[in-house]
N, C-alpha and C positions, 0 to 999 in steps of 0.2 A: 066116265071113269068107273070102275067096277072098286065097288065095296066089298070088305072081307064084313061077313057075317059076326054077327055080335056074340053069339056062341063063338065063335073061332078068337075071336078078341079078347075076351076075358078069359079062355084057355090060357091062349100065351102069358096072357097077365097072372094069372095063377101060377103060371109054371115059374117067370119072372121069381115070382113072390118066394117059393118054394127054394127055389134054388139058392136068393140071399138067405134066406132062414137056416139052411142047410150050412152054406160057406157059414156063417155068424155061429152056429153051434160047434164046427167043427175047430173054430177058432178057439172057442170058448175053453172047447175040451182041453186042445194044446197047451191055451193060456193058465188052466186051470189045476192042472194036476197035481197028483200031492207035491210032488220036487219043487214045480216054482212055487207053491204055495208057500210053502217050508221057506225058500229063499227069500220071499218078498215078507215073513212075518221077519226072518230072521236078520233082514234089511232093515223093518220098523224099529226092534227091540234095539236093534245096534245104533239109529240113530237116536233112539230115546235115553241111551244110555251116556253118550256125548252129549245131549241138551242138558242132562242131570248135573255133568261135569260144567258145560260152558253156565249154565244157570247161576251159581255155586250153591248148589241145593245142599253139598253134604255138609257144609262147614256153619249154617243157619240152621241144620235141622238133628245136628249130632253136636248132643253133650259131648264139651271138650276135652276130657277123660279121655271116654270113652272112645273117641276119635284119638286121643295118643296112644292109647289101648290097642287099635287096632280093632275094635269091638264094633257090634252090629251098626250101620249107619241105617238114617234117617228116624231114630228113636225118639226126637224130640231133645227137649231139657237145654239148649243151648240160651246162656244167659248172654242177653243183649244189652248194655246198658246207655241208657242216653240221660238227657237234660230230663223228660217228663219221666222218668222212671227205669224201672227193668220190664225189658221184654223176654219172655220164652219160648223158643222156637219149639211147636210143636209136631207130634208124632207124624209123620206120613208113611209111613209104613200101612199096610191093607189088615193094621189089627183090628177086629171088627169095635174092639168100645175105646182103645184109647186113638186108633190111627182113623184111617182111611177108608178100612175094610168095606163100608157099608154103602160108602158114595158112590156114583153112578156118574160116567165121562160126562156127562153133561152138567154136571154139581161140580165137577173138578175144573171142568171149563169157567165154569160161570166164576168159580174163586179165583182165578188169572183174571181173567178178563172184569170182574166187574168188582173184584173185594169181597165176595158174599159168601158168610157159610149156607149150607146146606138148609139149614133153619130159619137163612132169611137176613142174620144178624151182620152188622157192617166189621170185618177184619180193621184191627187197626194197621195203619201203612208201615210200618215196619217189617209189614209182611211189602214184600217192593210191587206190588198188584198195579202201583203207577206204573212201574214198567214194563209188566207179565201183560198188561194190556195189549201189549203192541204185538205179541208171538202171533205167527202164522195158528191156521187151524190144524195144519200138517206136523208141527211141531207140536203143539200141545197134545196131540192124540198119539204122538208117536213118544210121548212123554209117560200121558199115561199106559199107555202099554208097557213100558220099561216098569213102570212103579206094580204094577201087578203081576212082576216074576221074583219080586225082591219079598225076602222071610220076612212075615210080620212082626215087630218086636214088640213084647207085653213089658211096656212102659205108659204112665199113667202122666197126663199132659200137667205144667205146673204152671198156678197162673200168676197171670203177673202182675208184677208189684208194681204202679201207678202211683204216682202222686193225682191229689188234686188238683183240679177238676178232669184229668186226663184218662183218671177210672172211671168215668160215665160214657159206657159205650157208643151213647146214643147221640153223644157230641160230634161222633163220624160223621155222622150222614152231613152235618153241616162244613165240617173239613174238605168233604169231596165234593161239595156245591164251590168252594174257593179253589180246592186245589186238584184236582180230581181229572182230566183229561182221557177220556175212556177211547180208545180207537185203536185198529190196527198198523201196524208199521207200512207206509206208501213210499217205495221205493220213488228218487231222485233222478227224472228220466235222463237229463241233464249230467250226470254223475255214471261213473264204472260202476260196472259190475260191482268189483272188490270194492269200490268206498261204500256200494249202497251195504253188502256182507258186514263191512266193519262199522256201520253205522246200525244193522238190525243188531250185531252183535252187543255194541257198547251199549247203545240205548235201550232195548229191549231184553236177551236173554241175561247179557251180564249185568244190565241195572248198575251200570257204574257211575252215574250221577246220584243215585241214592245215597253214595257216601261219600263222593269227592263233591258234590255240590252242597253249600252253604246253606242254611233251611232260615227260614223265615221266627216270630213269636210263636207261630202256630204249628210250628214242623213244616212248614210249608218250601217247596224248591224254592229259592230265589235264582232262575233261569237265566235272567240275562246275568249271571255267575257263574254260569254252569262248568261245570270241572275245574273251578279255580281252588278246592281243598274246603274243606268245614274242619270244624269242631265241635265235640259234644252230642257226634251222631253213633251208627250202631255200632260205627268201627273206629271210635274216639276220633284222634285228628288224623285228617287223611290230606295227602300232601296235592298241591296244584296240577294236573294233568292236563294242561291249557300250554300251547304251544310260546310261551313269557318265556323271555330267555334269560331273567332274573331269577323268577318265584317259578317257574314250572320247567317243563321238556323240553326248551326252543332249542338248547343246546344239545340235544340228542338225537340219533340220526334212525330210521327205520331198524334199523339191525340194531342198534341199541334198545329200542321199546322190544322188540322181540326177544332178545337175551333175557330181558327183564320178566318180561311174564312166560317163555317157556322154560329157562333155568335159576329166575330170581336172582340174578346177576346186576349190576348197575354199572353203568359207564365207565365207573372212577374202580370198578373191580371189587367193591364192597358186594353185600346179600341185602337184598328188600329183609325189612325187617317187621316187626307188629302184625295185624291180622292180616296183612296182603301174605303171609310168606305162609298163611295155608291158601288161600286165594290162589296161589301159583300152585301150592303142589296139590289141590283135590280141584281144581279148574284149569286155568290156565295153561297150564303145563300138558293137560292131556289135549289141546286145541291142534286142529293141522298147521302147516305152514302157512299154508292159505290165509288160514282164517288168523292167523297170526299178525302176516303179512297186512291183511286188512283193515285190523284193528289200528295199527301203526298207522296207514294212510290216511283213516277218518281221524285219531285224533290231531295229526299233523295236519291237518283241514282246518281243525275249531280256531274262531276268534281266540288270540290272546288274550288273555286276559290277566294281569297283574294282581298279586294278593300279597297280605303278609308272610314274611318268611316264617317257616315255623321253625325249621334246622336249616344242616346247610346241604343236606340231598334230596332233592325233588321228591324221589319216592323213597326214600331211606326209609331209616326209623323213627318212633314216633318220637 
């Protein structure tokens, strides 16, 4: 059998070699030009700018004034009030001493995901960090990019008023040893598309167990409660969102949950009322159909679960 020469052999191999390198750069070049560049930042900013919405970043980080004002958002100052104290929502704006300015995607990551300022120090949960745990990495970075096209606002952060023992920061770290579940959201192989959508939605960007779920002595979720309504959380009493056809939604039909959080509308034709009716119009309301749609199917999903009535509209007023 005649052998091709080993110079002849690694020729071909070279030229082989060359030729992918060539296709891959000319690829590269197409792929990379200013136009699609432009589209794919202008892609990112747009979806950052819908997670800002679906999160409800503006209505926790915008003094409520100044949010009826019409006035710059994400300046901080929004007062939170609960059972352990007043919390205030601060600056995220990129002002370099009282916002953002100075942090680096990977500090901003690390505050979703783990609770942690910059400095090290444990946020207390009222920032919803139990739930920002669960956001994709494509979402959070496509987050911060939307946060560093927005004016910085020179507002100076106000701190908050704690009762005892619940002003000793350092009482966190043991909070998140009980209650603290750090991981990201695992889709339901088992489950749709749209349920797994309406379940990253509820449970992770919207953190709506943060305030329809009942809390523990300690602020702590009490889980197997989940969506059945609290009291005395950031957003006072929030009504049952558990499919009870007593105390919550059982009586409401997919297009009814949707009415509700894209036009704050309710079954019976009334308006959601109390902190959900900026929830609808700086959230909510800006969501696709889709994700509307989806939201409806996952909480039409959850265990019922029965709770005190508090009025006589599920998600009325307070």
């Amino acid at each position: 059998m005649l052998r091709r020469p080993r110079a002849f052999s690694v020729g071909i191999a070279k030229l082989r070699f060359s030729i992918v390198g060539i296709s891959l750069a000319i690829a590269l070049a197409i792929t990379l030009t200013p136009g699609s560049q432009a589209r794919a930042q202008g892609s990112v900013l747009e979806r950052g700018k819908y997670l800002l919405h679906a999160g409800g970043c503006i209505g926790c980080h915008t003094d409520k004034a100044i949010l009826k004002a019409k006035g710059p958002i994400l300046g901080g100052g929004r007062a939170l009030k609960t059972a352990f104290g007043t919390f205030y929502g601060p600056n995220i704006t990129l002002h370099p001493v009282h916002g953002i300015g100075r942090w680096t995607e990977r500090q901003f990551r690390r505050a979703l995901r783990h609770g942690r300022a910059p400095s090290g120090y444990n946020y207390y949960p009222a920032f919803p960090y139990t739930s920002f745990t669960q956001m994709s990495d494509r979402d959070i970075g496509a987050l911060w990019s939307y946060l560093r096209t927005l004016k910085p606002v020179d507002r100076p952060n106000r701190r908050h008023a704690l009762k005892f023992p619940y002003n000793i920061r350092f009482l966190v770290t043991f909070w998140k040893w009980l209650n603290f579940r750090r991981g990201r959201f695992r889709p339901a192989p088992a489950k749709s598309k749209a349920w797994n959508r309406g379940a990253y939605l509820v449970n992770a960007l919207g953190h709506c167990g943060e305030c329809h779920t009942p809390r523990n002595a300690l602020g702590g979720l009490r889980r197997r409660l989940a969506m059945s309504g609290s009291s005395g959380g950031p957003a006072g009493d929030t009504p049952n969102i558990t499919p009870d056809k007593d105390t919550g939604i059982g009586g409401w039909s997919a297009d009814d949950i949707v009415s509700a959080l894209k036009l704050g509308i309710l079954p019976d034709g009334d308006f959601i009322g109390g902190e959900m009716t900026e929830v609808v119009e700086h959230g909510t309301s800006q969501l696709t159909d889709f994700d509307l749609k989806a939201i409806a199917a996952y909480l039409a999903s959850l265990p019922a679960v029965r709770s005190k009535p508090r009025n006589k509209k599920a998600a009325g007023d307070e």
